[in-house]
C-alpha positions in Angstrom: -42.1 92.7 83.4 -45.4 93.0 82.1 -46.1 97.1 81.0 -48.5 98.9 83.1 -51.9 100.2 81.8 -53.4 103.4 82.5 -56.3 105.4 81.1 -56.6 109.1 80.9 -60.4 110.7 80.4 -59.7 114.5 78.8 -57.1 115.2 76.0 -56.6 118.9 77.6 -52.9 120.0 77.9 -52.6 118.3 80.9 -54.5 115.1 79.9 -52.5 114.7 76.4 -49.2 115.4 78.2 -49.6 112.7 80.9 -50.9 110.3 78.1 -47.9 110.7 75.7 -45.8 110.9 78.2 -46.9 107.4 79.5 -46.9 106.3 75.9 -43.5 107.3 75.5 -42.2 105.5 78.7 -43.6 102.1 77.4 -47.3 102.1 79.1 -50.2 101.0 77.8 -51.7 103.7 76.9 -56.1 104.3 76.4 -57.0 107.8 76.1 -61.3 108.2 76.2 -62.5 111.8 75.3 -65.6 113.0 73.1 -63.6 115.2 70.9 -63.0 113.9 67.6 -60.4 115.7 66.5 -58.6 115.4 69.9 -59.0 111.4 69.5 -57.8 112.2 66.0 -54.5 114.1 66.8 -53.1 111.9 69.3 -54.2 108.3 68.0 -50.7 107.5 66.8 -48.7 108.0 70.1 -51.0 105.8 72.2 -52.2 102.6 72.5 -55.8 103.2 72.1 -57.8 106.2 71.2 -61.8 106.3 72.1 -64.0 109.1 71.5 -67.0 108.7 73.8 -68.8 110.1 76.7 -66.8 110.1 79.6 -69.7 110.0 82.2 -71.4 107.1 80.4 -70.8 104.3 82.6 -72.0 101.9 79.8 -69.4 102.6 77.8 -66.5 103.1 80.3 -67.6 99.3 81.4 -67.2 97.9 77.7 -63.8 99.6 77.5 -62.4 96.4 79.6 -60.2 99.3 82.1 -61.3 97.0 85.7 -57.4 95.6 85.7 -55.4 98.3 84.5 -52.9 99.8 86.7 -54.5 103.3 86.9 -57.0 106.2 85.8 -56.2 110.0 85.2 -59.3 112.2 85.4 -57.8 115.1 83.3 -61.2 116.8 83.3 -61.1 119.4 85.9 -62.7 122.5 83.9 -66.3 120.5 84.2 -66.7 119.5 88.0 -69.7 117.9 87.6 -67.8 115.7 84.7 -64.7 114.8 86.9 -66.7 113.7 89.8 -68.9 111.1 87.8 -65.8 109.8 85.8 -64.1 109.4 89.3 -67.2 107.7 91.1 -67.6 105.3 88.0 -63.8 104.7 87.9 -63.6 103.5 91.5 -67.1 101.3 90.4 -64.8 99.7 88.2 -62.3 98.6 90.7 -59.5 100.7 89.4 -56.9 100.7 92.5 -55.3 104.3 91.7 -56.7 106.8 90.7 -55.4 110.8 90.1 -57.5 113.5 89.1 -57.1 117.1 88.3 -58.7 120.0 90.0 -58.4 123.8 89.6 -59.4 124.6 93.2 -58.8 123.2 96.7 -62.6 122.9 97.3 -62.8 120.7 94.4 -59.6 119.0 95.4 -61.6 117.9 98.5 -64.4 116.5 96.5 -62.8 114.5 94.4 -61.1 112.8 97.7 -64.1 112.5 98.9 -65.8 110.7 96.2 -62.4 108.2 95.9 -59.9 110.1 93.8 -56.1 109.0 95.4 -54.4 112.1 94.1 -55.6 115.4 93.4 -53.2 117.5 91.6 -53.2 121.2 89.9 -51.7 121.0 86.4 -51.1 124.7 87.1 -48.6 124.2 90.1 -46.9 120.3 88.7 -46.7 119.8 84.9 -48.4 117.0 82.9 -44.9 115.0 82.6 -43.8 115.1 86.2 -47.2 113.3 87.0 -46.6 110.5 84.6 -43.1 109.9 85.8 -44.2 109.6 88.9 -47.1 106.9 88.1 -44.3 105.4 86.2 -42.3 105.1 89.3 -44.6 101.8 89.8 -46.2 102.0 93.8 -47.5 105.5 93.4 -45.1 106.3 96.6 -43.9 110.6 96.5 -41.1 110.7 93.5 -39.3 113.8 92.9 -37.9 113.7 89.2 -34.7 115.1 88.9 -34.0 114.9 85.4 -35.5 112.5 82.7 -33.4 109.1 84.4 -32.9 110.0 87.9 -35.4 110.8 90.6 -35.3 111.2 94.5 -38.4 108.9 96.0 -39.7 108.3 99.1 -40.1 104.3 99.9 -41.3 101.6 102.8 -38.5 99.3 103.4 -38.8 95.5 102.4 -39.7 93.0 105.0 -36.7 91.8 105.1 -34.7 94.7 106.0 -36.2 95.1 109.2 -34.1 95.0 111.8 -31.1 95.2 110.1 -28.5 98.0 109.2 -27.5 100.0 106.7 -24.4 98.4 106.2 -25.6 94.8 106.6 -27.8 95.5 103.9 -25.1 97.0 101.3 -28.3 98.8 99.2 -25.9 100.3 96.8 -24.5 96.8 96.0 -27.5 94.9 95.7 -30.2 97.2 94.1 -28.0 100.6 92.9 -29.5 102.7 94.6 -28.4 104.9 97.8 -30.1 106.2 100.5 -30.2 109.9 101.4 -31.9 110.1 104.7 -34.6 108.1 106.7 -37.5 109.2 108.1 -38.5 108.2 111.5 -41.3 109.8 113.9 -42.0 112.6 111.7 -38.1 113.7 111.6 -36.0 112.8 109.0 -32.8 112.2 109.3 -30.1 113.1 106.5 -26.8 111.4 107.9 -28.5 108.2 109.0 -26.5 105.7 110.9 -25.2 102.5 108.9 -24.8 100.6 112.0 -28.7 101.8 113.1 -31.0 98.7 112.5 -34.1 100.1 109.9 -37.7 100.1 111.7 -40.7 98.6 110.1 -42.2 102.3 110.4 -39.2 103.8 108.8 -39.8 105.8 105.3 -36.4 105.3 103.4 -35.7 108.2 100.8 -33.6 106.5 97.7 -31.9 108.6 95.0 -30.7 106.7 92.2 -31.5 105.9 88.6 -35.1 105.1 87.4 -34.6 101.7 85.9 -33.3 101.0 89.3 -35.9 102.9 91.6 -38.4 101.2 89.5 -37.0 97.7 90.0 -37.0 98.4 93.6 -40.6 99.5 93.8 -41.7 96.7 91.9 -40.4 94.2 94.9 -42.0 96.2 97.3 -45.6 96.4 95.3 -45.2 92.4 95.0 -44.7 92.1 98.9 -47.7 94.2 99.3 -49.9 91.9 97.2 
């Protein structure tokens, strides 16, 4: 399984947590910021270190980031910043991309100018949101310690129209599911007899080698 490769503009708190944490769980890692001694600091822990203007679109095009997996705009102090990195980002053809903002105002900006995510380092810590990029099809994870999350997932093709127990989830991918959500209720004793929907949302718990694995069927299917 090929690693996935993300890019994070701003070596902040926030910025150089999600980038060592991505680091750390075997991503490819580029970090752009025009800080020197930032670049500096955290060169060894990733796999690439740039210093350069991050709203030079110039530069962000000889970078060679078009096919990675995803972009974090960690630059939320300077909104002016953030917005241009986003709108050149999306240029680029990056499919995901998750930005910080320190306001809900700004929050709705960068939405509106193609950010996927918005989050508020202050509220969700820089770890949490690399875990949960790491989770592979950027579907809602909940990490519950540093090997087992809770995530929220589409079921396969193939499990439409069947059940629970026809399926035997535990046996084939090791994971179990928790509850099922079904025309905006969720239910958290689901029936194993019940065939699954193709507008279900299946909620797994189980560990992350495993949730990953299963995600990474379901982003193939998608493709």
């Amino acid at each position: 399984m090929q690693n996935k490769e993300f890019v994070v503009f701003g070596l902040g708190r926030f910025g150089t947590s999600v980038a060592i944490t991505l680091a750390e769980s075997g991503c490819e890692v580029l970090v752009v910021d025009d800080n020197e001694d930032k670049i500096n600091e955290i060169a060894p822990f990733v796999t690439h270190a740039v210093r350069a203007h991050i709203t030079d679109g110039d530069t962000l095009k000889t970078l060679g980031i078009k096919n990675f997996d995803g972009a974090v705009v960690a630059i939320g102090e300077d909104l002016e910043a953030s917005v241009m990195t986003t709108i050149l980002v999306k240029e680029l053809g990056i499919p995901y991309i998750l930005a910080k903002a320190q306001s809900e105002i700004q929050a709705k900006i960068l939405k509106k100018v193609g950010a996927d995510m918005v989050v508020f380092p202050e509220k969700e810590t820089g770890v949490r949101i690399a875990n949960n990029l790491i989770m592979g099809n950027f579907f809602d994870a909940v990490e519950l310690s540093s090997t087992f999350s809770l995530i929220e997932c589409d079921p396969l093709k193939d499990w439409i129209g069947k059940s629970l127990k026809e399926l035997n989830l535990r046996a084939r991918y090791k994971v179990n599911v928790i509850a099922i959500k079904r025309y905006d209720e969720i239910n958290v004793t689901p029936d194993a007899n019940e065939p699954i929907e193709a507008d279900d949302v299946m909620i797994f718990i189980g560990q992350n080698e495993y949730l990953n694995n299963l995600q990474e069927i379901k982003k193939r299917e998608n493709l």
